[in-house]
C-alpha positions as CSV (number, residue, x, y, z in Angstrom):
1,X,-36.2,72.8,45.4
2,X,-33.2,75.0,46.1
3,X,-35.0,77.4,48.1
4,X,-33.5,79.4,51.1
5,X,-33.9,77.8,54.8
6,X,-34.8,79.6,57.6
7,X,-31.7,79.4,60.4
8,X,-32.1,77.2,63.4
9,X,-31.1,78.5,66.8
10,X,-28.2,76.1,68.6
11,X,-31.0,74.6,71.2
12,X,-32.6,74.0,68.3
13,X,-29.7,71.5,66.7
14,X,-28.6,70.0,70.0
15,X,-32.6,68.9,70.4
16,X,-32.7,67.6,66.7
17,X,-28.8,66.0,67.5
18,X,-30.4,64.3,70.1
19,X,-33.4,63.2,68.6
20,X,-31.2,61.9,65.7
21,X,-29.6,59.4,67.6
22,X,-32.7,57.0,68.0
23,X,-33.2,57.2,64.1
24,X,-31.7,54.5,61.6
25,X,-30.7,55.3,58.8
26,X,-33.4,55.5,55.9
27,X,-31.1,56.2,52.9
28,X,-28.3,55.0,51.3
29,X,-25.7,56.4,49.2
30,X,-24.2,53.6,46.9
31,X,-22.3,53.3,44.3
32,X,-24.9,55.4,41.9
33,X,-23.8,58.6,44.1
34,X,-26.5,61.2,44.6
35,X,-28.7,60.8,41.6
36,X,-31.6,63.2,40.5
37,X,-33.7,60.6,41.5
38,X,-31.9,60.2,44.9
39,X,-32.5,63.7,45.0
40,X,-35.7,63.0,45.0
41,X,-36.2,60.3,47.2
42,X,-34.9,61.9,49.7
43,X,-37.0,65.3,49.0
44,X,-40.0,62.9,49.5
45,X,-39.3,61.5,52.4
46,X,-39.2,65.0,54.1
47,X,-43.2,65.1,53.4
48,X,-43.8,62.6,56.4
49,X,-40.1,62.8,58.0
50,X,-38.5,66.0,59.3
51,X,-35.5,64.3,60.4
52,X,-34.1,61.9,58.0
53,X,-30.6,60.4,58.8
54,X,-28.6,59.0,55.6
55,X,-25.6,57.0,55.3
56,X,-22.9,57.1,53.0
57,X,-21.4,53.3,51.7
58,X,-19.7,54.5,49.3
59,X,-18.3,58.3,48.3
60,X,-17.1,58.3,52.1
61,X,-14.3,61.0,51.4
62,X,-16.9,63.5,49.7
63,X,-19.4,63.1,52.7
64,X,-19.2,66.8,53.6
65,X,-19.2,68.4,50.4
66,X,-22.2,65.7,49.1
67,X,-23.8,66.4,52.6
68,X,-24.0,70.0,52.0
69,X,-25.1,69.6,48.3
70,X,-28.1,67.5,49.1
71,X,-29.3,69.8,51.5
72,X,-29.3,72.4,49.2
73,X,-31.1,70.5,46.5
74,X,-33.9,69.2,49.3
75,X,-34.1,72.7,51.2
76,X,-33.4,71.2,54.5
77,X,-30.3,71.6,57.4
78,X,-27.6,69.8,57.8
79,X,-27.7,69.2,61.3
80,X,-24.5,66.8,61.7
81,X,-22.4,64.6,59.4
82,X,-20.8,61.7,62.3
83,X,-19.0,59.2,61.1
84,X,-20.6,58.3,57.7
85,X,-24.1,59.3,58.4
86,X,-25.4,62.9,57.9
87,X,-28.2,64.3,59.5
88,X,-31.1,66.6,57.9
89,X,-34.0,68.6,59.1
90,X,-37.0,70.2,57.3
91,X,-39.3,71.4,59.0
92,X,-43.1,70.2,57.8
93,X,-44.9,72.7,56.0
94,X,-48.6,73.3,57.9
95,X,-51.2,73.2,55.5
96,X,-54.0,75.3,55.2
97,X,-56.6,72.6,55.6
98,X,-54.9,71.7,59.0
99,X,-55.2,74.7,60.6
């Protein structure tokens, strides 16, 4: 993917911070660590999410960097990382059809 991302205002973040607090987490980080296919997993989830919420179980001390890395590799924000959950945004791409 690793594609730039447009920047998001700070209203912007504190409304996705906000919303992120009714989510569960839908991914894991395990022992495996952030695999290709992790990668893209979570890059696939974006299609019908645009805020996904994962948690890290293992790999807790690398939670930043590893935070940072896989929104790079999915082209999405990192809105937050609290605790051991990180937060991401991508916004949905509007298809042509739809409009």
């Amino acid at each position: 993917m690793d594609k730039p991302v447009d920047a998001l205002t700070n209203a912007e973040i504190r409304k996705l911070k906000a919303a992120a607090q009714r989510l569960k987490p839908i991914f894991k980080v395990g022992k495996n660590g952030v695999t290709p296919q992790f990668i893209q997993s979570l890059d696939g989830a974006f299609i019908s999410n645009e805020l996904i919420k994962v948690r890290f179980d293992e790999f807790k001390d690398q939670k930043k960097a590893l935070a940072r890395e896989l929104a790079t590799r999915t082209g999405s924000h990192l809105i937050t990382v609290l605790g051991n959950v990180a937060v991401f945004y991508r916004r949905k791409v509007q298809s042509a059809a739809a409009s």
